[in-house]
C-alpha positions in Angstrom: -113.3 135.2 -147.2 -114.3 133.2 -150.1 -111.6 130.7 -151.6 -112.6 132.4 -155.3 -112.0 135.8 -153.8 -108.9 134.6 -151.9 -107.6 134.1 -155.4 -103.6 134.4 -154.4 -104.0 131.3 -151.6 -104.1 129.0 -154.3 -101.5 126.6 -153.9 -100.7 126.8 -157.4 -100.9 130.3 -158.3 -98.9 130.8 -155.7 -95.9 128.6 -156.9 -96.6 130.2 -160.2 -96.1 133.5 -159.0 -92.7 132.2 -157.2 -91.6 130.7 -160.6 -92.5 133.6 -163.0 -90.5 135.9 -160.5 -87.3 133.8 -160.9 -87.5 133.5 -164.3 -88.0 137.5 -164.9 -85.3 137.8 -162.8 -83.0 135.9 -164.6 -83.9 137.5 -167.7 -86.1 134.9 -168.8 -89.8 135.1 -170.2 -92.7 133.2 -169.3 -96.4 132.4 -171.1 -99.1 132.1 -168.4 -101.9 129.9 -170.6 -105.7 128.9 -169.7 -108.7 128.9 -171.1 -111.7 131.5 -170.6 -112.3 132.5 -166.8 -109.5 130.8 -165.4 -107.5 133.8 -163.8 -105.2 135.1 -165.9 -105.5 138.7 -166.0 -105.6 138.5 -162.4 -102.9 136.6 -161.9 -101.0 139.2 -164.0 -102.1 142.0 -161.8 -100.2 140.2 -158.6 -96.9 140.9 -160.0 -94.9 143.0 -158.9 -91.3 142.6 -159.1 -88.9 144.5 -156.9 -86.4 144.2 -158.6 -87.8 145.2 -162.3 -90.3 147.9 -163.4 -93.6 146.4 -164.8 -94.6 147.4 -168.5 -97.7 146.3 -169.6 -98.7 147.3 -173.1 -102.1 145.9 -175.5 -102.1 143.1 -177.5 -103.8 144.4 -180.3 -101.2 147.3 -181.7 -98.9 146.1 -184.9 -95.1 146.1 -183.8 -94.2 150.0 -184.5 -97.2 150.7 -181.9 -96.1 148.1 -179.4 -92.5 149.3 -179.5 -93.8 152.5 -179.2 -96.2 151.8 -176.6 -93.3 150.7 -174.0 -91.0 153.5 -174.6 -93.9 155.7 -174.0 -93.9 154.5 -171.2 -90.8 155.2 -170.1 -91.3 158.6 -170.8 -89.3 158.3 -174.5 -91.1 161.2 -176.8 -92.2 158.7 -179.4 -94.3 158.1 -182.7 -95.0 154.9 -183.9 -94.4 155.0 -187.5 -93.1 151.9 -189.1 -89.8 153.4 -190.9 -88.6 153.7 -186.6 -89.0 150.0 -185.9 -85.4 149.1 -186.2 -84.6 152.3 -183.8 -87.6 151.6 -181.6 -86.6 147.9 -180.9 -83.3 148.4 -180.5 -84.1 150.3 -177.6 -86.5 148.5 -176.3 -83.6 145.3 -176.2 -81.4 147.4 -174.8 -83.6 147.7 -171.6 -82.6 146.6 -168.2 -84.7 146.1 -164.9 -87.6 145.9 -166.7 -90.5 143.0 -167.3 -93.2 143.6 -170.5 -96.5 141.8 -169.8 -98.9 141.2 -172.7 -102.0 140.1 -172.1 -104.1 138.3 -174.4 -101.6 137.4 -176.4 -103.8 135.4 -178.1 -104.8 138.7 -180.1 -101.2 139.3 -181.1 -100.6 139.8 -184.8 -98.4 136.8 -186.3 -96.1 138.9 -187.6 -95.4 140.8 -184.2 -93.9 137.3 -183.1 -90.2 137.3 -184.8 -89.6 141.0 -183.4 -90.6 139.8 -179.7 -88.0 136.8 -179.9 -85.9 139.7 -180.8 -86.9 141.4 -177.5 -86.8 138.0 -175.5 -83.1 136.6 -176.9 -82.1 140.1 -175.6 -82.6 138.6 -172.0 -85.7 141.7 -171.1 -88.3 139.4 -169.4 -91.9 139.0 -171.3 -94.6 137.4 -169.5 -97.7 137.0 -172.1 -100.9 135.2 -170.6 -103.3 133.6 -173.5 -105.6 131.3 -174.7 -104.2 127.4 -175.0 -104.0 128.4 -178.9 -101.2 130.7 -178.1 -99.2 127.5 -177.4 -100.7 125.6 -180.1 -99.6 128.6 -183.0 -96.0 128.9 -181.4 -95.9 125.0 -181.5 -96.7 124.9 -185.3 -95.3 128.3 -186.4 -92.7 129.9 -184.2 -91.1 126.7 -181.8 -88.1 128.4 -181.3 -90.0 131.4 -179.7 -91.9 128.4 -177.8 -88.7 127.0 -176.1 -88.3 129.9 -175.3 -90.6 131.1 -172.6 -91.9 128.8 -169.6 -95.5 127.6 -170.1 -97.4 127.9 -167.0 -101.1 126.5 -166.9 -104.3 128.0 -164.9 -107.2 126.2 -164.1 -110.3 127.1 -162.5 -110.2 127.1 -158.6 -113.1 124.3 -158.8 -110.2 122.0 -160.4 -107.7 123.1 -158.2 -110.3 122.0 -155.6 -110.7 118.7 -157.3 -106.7 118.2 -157.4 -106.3 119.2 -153.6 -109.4 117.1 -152.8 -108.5 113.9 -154.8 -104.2 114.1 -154.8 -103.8 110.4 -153.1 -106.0 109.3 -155.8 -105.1 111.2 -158.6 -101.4 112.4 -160.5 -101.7 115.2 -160.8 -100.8 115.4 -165.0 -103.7 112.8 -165.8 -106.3 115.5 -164.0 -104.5 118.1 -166.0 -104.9 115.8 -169.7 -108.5 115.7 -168.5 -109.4 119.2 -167.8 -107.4 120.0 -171.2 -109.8 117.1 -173.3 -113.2 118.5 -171.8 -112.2 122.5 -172.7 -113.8 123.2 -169.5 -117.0 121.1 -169.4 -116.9 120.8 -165.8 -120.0 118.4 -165.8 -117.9 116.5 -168.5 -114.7 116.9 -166.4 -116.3 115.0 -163.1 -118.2 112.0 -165.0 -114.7 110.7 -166.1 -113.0 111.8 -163.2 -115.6 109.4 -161.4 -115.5 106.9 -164.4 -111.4 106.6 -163.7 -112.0 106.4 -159.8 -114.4 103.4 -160.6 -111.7 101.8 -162.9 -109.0 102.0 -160.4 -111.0 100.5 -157.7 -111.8 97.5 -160.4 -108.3 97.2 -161.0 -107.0 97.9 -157.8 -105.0 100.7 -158.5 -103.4 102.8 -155.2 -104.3 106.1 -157.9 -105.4 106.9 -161.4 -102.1 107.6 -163.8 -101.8 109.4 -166.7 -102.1 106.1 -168.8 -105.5 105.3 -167.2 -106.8 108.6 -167.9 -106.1 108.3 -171.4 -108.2 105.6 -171.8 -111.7 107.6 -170.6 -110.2 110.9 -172.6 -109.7 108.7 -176.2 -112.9 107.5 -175.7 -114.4 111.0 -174.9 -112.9 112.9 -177.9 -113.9 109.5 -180.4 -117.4 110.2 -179.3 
């Protein structure tokens, strides 16, 4: 089988999938983030917790409609009309043995934020995958819904490859600050990976660090 198809022996998804089970099952929430490509509906497709029942509902409703959405779910006979908010999310806080996974959560409606910190403070697990701007809006708007949830980055298998391939010469964080400055110009992402190689070996470095990676990234995003 292909590595691409053997999507779940990735060493990382793997520990991924370890960590975003013993968070849900602590109560706890988690933000799986990547760009384009990268994995993440699939990645949300492998859970499958025994111990809580999986509730996955659309990004794009307004809050009545996504509080409505999961107690639909659940077999509650339901509208979503706005003046049942404070009813429907009481409710849904008051559920147990349950995990809510949004996807695209880059689509979600600002204002649907402060009623999910609602949902997550009430320890019922979320796991939302996204775009890298899903972290960046939290970060600026909402970064005490941020602290809340354990950020989790994909990358494409070919990086994984890379990581796997290069790890005595690499950390592992400065291929990471890499990937993140190219936004996925993989031809991008190997000509500094090679140009920070070449500088190790000039200053006889046993790897490239964070610090050294810098130094080819600043000079990439000044370009």
């Amino acid at each position: 089988m292909l590595r691409k198809e053997n999507f779940i022996n990735d060493q990382r998804r793997r520990s991924y999938l370890s960590a975003t089970y013993n968070r849900i099952n602590r109560g706890k929430s988690v933000l799986i983030e990547g760009g384009y490509g990268v994995g993440k509906s699939r990645f949300l497709t492998l859970l499958n917790s025994r111990k809580r029942q999986t509730i996955q509902v659309e990004s794009l409703f307004n809050i009545h409609e996504t509080l409505a959405s999961i107690l639909k779910k659940l077999n509650y006979d339901v509208k979503a009309t706005y003046r049942r908010t404070p009813e429907y999310l009481e409710r849904v806080c008051s559920l147990s043995n349950h995990v809510i996974i949004i996807d695209e959560a880059n689509d979600l409606n600002a204002s649907v934020w402060p009623y999910l910190k609602r949902v997550i403070d009430a320890e019922v697990p979320m796991v939302f995958a996204g775009l890298p701007k899903v972290r960046t809006f939290l970060a600026s708007e909402h970064p005490d819904i941020l602290s809340r949830l354990k950020v989790l980055v994909l990358y494409p298998i070919i990086v994984e490859d890379f990581i796997m391939e290069y790890k005595k010469n690499f950390k592992a964080e400065a291929i990471e600050q890499i990937y993140m400055a190219v936004r996925g110009d993989m031809r991008k992402f190997e000509e500094i990976c090679t140009d920070c190689l070449d500088r190790a070996k000039e200053l006889k470095y046993s790897f490239v660090d964070l610090n050294l990676a810098l130094e080819f990234i600043n000079d990439f995003t000044t370009v």
